[in-house]
N, C-alpha and C positions, 0 to 999 in steps of 0.2 A: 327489142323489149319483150319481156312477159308479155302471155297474153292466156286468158282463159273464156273461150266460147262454150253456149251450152243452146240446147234445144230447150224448149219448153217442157216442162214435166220432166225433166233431167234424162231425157229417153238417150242423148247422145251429148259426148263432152267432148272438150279439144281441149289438152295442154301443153304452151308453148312455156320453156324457160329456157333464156340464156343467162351465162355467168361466165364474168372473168376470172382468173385464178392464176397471179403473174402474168406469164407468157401463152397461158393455154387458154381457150377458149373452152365452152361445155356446153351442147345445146342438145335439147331433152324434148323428148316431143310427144305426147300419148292420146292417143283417142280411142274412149270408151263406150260403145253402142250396146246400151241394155234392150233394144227393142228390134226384133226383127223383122217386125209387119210394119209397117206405116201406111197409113189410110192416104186418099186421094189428096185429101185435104189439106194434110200432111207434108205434102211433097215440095211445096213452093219456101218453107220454112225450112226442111232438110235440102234442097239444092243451096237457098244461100247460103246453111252453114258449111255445106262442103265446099263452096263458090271461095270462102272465107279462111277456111282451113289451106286449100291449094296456093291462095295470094299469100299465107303465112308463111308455107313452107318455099314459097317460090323467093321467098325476102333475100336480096345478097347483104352478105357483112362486107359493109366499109374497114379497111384498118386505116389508121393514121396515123404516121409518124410521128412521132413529137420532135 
């Protein structure tokens, strides 16, 4: 499934999208870190998004037969 995570203050995004298309599958994936510092405070909210980002890409695709 789609998915779009974000940091607070949009400092870091994550975009997942899959699609079918017939026989082909299409999975797209982007993340975009506007910020290069991040403060102490900071870090607990940027670990679970990267925590979140790695469970995303780690996802296996089921196929099923019909």
């Amino acid at each position: 499934k789609s998915k779009v995570l974000m940091l607070p203050n949009s400092t870091a995004k994550y975009y997942y999208n899959s699609t079918q298309t017939g026989n082909a599958i299409h999975i797209s994936s982007n993340l975009v870190v506007t910020q290069s510092l991040f403060a102490q405070d900071e870090y607990a909210n940027l670990k679970e998004f990267y925590n979140q980002v790695v469970a995303k890409q780690a996802e296996q695709i089921v196929l099923k037969k019909k």
